[in-house]
Backbone bond lengths (Angstrom), bond angles and torsions (degrees), N, CA, C in turn:
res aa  C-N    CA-C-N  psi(-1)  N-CA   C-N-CA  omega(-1)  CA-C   N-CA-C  phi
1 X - - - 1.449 - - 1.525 108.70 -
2 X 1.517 117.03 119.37 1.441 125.11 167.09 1.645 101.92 -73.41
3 X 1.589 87.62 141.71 1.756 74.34 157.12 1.211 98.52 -107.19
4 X 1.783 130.67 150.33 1.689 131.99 176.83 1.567 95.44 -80.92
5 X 1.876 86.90 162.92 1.431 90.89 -179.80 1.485 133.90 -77.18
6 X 0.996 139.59 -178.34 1.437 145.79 171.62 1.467 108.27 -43.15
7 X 1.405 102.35 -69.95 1.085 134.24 -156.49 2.324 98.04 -57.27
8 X 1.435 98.56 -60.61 1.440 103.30 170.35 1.579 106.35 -60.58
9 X 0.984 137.84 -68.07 1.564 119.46 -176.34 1.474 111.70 -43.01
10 X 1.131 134.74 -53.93 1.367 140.70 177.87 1.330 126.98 -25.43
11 X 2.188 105.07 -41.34 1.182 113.02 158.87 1.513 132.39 -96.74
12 X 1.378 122.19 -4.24 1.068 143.98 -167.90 1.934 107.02 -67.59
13 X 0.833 118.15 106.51 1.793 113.59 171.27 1.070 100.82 -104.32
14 X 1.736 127.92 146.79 1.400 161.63 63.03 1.972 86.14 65.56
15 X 1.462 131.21 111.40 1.396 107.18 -178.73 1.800 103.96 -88.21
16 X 1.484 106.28 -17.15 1.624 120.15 -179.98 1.743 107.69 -80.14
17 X 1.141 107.26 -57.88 1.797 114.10 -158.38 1.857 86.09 -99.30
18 X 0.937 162.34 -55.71 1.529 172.29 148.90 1.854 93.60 121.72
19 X 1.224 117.44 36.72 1.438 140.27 141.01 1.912 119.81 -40.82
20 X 1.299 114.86 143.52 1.311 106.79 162.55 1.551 113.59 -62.82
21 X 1.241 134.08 -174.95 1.504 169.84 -113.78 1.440 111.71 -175.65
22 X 1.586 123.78 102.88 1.370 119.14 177.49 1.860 98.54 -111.46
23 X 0.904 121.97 -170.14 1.432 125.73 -178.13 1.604 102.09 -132.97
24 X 1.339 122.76 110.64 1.410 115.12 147.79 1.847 118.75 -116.65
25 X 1.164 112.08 113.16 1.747 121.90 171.99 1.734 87.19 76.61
26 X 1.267 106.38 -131.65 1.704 132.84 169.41 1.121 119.89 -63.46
27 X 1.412 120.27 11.46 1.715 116.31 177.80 1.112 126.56 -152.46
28 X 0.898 139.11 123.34 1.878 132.32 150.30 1.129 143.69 -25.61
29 X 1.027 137.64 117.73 1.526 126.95 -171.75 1.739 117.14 -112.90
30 X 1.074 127.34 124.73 1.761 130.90 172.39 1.853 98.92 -48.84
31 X 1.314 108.86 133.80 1.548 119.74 162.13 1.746 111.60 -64.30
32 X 1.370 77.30 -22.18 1.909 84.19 -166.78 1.558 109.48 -120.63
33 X 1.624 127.20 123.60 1.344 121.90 -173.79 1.641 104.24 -54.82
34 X 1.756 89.49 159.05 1.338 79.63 162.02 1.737 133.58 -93.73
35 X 1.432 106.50 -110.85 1.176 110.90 -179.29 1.608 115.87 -98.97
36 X 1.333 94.40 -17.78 1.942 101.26 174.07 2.086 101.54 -87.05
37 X 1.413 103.06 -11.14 1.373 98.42 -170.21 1.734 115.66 95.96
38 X 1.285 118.50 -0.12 1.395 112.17 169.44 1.699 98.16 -106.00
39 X 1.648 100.33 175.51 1.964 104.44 168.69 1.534 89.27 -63.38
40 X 1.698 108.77 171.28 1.368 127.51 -169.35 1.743 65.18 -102.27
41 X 1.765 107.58 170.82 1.435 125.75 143.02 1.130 144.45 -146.98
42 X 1.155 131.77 129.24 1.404 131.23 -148.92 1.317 118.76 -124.00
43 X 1.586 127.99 119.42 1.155 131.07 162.74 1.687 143.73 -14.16
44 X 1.766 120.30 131.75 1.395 73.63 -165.56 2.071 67.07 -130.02
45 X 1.159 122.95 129.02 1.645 153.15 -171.28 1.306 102.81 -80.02
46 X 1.410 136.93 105.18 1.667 114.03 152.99 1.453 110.79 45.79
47 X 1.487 128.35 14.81 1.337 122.31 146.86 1.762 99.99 120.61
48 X 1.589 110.67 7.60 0.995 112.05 -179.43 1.590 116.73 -104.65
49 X 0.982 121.42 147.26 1.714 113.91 176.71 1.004 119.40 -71.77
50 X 1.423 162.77 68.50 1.577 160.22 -140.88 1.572 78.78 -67.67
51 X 1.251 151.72 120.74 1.701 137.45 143.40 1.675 112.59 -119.57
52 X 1.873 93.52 74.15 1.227 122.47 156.11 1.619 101.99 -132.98
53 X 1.584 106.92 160.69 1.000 122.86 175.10 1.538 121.33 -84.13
54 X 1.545 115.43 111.79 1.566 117.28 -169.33 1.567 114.67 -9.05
55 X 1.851 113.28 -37.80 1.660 104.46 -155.87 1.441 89.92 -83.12
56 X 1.360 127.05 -0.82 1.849 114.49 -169.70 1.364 87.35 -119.03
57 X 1.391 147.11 5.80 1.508 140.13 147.45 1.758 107.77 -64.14
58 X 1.251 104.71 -52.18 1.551 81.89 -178.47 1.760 131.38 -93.38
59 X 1.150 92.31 22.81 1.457 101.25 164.16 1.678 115.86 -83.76
């Protein structure tokens, strides 16, 4: 597990809530719940941020 830099989270928004981006392990987390009321979370690939939601990854 990389952690990303400062500098990239800093610009990174939330593509649902347009919230900052925290990092826990392999994923991202929304500052701001979403629409069910929890953080959204998002994948992070070989160092990339996946920021889609799992059900629009496997399409």
């Amino acid at each position: 597990m990389a952690k990303m830099s400062d500098e990239l989270l800093s610009v990174l928004r939330c593509p649902v809530t347009g919230s900052t981006l925290v990092q826990e392990g392999d994923e991202l987390l929304s500052t701001t719940a979403g629409p069910d009321g929890t953080p959204l979370r998002y994948a992070i690939d070989e160092g990339i941020a996946l920021l889609l939601r799992p059900n629009q990854l496997a399409s």
